[in-house]
N, C-alpha and C positions, 0 to 999 in steps of 0.2 A: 237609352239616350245619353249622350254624352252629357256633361255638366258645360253648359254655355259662358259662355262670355262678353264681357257687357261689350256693345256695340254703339256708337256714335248717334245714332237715332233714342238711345232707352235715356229718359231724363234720368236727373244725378241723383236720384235717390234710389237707383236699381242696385241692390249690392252686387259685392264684385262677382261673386259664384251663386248657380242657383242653379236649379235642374225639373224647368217644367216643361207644361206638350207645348206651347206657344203663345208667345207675349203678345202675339195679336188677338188675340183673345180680350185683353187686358179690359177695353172700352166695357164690355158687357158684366165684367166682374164687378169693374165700379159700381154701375149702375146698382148691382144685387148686394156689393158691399153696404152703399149708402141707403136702401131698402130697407134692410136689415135692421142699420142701424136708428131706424126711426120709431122700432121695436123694442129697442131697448136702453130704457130710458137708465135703469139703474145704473147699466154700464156707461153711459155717455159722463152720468156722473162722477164716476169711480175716476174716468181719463180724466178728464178737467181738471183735478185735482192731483191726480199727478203729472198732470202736465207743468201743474203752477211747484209743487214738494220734488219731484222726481226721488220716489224713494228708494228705485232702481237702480239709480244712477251707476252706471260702471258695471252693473251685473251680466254676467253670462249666462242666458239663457237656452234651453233647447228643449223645444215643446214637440213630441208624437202626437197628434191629434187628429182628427177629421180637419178636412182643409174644407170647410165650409165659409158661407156668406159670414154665417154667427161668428165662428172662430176668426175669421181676419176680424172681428173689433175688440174681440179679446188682443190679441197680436197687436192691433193699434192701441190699445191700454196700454199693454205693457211696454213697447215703444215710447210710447208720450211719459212713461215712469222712467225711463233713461235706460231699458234695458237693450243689450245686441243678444238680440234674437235670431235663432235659427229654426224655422218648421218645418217637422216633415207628418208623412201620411203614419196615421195609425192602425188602419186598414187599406192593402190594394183594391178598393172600388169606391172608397166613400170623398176622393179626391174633387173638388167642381173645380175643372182644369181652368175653366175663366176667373175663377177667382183666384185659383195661385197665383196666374198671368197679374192681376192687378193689384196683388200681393207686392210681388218684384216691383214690378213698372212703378205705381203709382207710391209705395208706402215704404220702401227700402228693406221689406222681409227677407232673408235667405230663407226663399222656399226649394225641397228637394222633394215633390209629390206629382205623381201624375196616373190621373184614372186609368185604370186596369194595367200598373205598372205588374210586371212579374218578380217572382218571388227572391227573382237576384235584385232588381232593381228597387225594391222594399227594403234590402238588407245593406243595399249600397247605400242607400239612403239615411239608414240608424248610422252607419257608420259616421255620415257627413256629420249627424246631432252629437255622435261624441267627438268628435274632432274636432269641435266647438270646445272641449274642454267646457263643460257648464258647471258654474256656481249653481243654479236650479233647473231641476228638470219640471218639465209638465207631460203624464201618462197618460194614456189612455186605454187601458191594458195592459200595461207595464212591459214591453216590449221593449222600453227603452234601459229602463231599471236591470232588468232581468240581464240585458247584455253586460251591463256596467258589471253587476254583482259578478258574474261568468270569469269576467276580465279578471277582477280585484283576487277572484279565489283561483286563477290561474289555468279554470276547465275551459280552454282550449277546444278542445272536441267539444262541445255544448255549443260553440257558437258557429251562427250561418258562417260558412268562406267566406263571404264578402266583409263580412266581420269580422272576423280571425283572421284574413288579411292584414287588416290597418293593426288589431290588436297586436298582431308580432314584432311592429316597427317599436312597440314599447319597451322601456329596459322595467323589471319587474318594479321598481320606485315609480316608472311613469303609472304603470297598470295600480298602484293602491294609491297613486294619487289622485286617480280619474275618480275616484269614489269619496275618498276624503277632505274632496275641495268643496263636493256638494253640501252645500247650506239645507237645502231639504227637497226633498222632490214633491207635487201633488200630483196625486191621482184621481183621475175623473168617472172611474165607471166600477160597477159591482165586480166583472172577471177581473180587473186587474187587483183590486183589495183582496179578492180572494188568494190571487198570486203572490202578493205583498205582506199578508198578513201566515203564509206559507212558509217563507222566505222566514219570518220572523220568530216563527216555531224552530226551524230548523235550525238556528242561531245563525243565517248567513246573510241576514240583512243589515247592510256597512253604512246606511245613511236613516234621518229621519226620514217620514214619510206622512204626509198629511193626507185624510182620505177623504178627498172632497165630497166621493161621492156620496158617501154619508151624513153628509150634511142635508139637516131637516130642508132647507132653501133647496140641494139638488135633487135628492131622491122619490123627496114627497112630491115633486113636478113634475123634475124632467124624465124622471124615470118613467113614473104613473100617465102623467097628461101627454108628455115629448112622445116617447116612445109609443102608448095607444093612439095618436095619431096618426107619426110617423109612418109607421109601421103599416096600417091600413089604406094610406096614399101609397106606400111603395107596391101595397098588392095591387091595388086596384089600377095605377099606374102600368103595372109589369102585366097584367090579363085580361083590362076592361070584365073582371069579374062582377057578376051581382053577390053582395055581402047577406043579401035578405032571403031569407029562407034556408042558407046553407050550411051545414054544420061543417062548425071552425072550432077545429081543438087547438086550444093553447096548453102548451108541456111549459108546467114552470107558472107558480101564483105569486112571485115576489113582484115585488110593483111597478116591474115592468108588465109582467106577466097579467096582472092587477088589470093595469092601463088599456093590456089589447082585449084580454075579455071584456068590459066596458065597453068598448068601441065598439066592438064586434056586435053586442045585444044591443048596443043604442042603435044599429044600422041595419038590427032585422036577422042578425044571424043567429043561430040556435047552438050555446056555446057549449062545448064538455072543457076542462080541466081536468090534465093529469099532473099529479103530487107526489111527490116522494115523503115531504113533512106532513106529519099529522096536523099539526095545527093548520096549518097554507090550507091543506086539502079539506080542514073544517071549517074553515074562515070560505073558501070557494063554498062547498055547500051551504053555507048560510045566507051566501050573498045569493044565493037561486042558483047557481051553476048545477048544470049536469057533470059529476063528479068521478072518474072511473080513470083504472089501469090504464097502462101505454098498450098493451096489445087487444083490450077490448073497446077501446078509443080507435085503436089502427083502423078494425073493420069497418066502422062507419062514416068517419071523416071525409067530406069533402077538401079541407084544406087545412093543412098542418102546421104551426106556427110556434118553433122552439122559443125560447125566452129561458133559460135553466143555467148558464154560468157554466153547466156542463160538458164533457163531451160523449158522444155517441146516445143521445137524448133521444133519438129515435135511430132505428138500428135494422140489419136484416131480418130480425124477426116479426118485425113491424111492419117494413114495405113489404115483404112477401103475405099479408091481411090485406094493404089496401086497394080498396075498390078500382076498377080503371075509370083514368082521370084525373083520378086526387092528385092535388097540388100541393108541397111542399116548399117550405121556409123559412129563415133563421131569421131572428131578428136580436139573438145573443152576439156578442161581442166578437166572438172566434167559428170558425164555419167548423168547428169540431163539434158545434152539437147535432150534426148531421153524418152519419157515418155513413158518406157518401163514396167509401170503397166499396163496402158490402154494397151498396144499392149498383154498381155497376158490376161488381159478380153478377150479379142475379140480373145481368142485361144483358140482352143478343145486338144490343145498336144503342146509341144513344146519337142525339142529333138536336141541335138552336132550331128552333122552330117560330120565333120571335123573339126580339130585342130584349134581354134576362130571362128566357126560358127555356130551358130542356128541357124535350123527352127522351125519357128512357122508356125503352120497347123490353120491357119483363120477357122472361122464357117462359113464363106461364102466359101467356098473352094477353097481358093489361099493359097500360101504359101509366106512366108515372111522369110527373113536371116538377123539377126544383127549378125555384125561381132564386135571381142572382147568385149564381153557383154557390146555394149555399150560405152566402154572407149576410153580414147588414141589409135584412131587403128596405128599410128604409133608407137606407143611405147609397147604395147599390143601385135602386131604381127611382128614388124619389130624393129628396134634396135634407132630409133628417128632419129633426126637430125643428117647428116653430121659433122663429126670434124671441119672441115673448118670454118662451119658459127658458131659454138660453142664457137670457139677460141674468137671472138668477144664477146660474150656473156659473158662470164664467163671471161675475161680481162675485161669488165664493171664491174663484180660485184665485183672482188680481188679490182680493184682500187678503187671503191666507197666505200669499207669497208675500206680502209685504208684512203679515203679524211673523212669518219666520225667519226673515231677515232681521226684526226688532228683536228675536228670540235666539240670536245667532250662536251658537255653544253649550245653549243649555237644553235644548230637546235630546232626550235620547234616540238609540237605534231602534225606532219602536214605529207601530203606525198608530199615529195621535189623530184623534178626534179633531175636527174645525172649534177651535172656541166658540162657545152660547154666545154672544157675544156680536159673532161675526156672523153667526144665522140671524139673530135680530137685528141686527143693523140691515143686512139687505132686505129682509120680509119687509120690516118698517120703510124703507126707501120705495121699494113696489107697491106696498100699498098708497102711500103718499102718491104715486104717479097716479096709479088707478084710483083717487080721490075719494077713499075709501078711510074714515077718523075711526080710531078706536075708542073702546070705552074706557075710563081712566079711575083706579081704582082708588075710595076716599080712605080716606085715615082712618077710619072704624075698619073695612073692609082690609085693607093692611094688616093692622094691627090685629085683626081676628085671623089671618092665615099667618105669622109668625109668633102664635100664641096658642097652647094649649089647654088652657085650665077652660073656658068656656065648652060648653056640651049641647047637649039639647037645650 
């Protein structure tokens, strides 16, 4: 789709360039924007305050994210902080095209996202976020980062065409200035700190990098609660499946992983976890999981549920185990943890048999269903995380953009933890909302945990 152009009908807050499926849509996003935001109280806080300080003011922003309900009141934070924001899609399916529409129309975003965009129009799209020239990025996967770095070291062939398109209009000054104007980027999910903290090994990471997702506020939530919800709304959404009685293996016990086996046995399912860590894989056994191998898991799974950061997490030697029927699904960041070539070797047809699901018709004749080709199936089929645990989320990332802007020249090129700090200020704010007093510790109690000489 072409990138539009504002028209006499769109009120004056539609910026001038934007590339969504349609701004008639817009009326319905409100509605899910302003929903949302009665969810999240901590955020509502954060804007008000920088709507009165604006400590963004004049910043250039360009945020990859999910275009969701949650994320336009992040978008509006940082907007009311005085920031010119650009958003695009951080995955092609996790787009809610009404809400981009009410993005533009209603709040003056430059949104470039649209649900089931293809893989040029995703890369067209990263382009439009660095053509923004951003002072700060916001990641979610680091799909944004990753092209910046490409640019700055000159690998050309590493990046999509539609990206190395715009990168060539650069004189080699433009390309390391694209990297060295960024004040710092955050990042919001475990695959991209994996990518980022990659980058950083390999001495090629040119900017700080904040890793939000690691912040006790994101991960201990949205990871565990967000996602084991999520994730169980997009199947049950995508199948009218029953979760009770059916064995659901989850590949992958880090906390997202955590979140969907919980969900799964609160809802009657009979769960295995498969591990690659020892520890994950003893911590799953302890918590009651049934514990085993990716190929001795294969055989008996009725429904398969990646979660691993990984790629090829389940693989051909896997689907050629499973039973006819099983249903297949990612709920990791990148649809590589499905080695969904090999599954189509090993298919004489594959065919959409309903709204997010293929079968594959096996040569040995069973049949197989990936659901949301593969991708986000929470976000793919269902609408992602809860407002609630979101609020947390996205009140880490406003505030960590604003402690690195206070921070501006002295971070190195490194990926830095969220200051303590800025976890306790949002915990403390969310509990305050949910009316919820803590205990407060006396001056004996003090003074006996900053002292040693006392014993038994």
């Amino acid at each position: 789709m072409a990138t539009a152009s504002v028209s006499q009908s769109v009120p004056a807050t539609t910026p001038a360039k934007y590339d969504v499926k349609d701004l008639t849509l817009a009326d319905v996003g409100h509605e899910r924007i302003v929903w949302a935001e009665r969810d999240m109280p901590v955020l509502r806080e954060i804007r008000a305050r920088f709507e009165a300080e604006k400590p963004l003011n004049g910043l250039r922003m360009s945020a990859c994210l999910h275009v969701t309900a949650e994320t336009a009141n992040l978008a509006r934070t940082l907007k009311a902080g005085g920031a010119d924001l650009v958003l695009v899609a951080s995955n092609p399916l996790s787009t809610q095209d009404d809400v981009a529409a009410a993005l533009v129309r209603d709040f003056g975003v430059a949104v470039y996202a649209i649900k089931g965009e293809d893989e040029h129009s995703y890369y067209r799209h990263i382009a439009a976020a660095l053509r923004h020239l951003p002072n700060v990025t916001m990641d979610d996967g680091a799909d944004l980062v990753s092209a910046m770095i490409f640019i700055a070291l000159g690998r050309m062939d590493d990046l999509h065409p539609e990206v190395r398109a715009w990168a060539a209009t650069l004189s080699t000054e433009a390309r390391a200035k694209l990297v060295s104007d960024v004040v710092a980027s955050m990042e919001e999910t475990t695959t991209g700190v994996i990518r980022l903290r990659a980058m950083e090994k390999d001495g090629v990471l040119k900017l700080p990098v904040l890793a939000v997702n690691d912040a006790e506020t994101k991960h201990l939530f949205d990871n565990r609660y967000g996602t084991g919800q999520s994730t169980i709304d997009g199947i049950v959404r995508a199948t009218d499946m029953l979760i009770s009685g059916r064995r659901i293996v989850v590949v992958g016990y880090g906390w997202c992983g955590k979140g969907v086996a919980m969900r799964a046995r609160g809802m009657g399912g009979l769960v295995t976890v498969v591990e690659t860590n020892p520890i994950r894989a003893l911590e799953a056994a302890m918590d009651g999981f049934d514990v085993r191998d990716a190929k001795s898991a294969a055989a008996i799974g009725d429904l398969f549920v990646t979660v691993t950061g990984n790629m090829h997490a389940l693989r051909g030697e896997h689907f050629a185990l499973m039973k006819d029927g099983a249903m297949i699904c990612n709920s990791g960041h990148f649809n590589v943890e499905l080695a969904l070539d090999q599954l189509k070797e090993q298919s004489t047809e594959i065919k959409r048999v309903r709204q997010f699901v293929e079968e594959y018709q096996l040569k040995n004749g069973r049949k197989l269903y990936v659901l949301g080709e593969g991708r986000l199936i929470n976000l793919a089929a269902a609408h992602g995380h809860p407002a609630s645990v979101m609020d947390m989320s996205f009140a880490a990332q406003a505030l960590a953009t604003e402690w690195a802007l206070k921070n501006k020249g002295r971070l190195g090129h490194t990926v830095h933890n969220v200051p303590k700090e800025v976890d306790e200020y949002v915990a403390t704010l969310k509990l305050q909302t949910m009316g919820i007093t803590l205990e407060t510790l006396t001056p004996e109690q003090k003074k006996y945990l900053e002292s040693w000489e006392m014993g038994t």
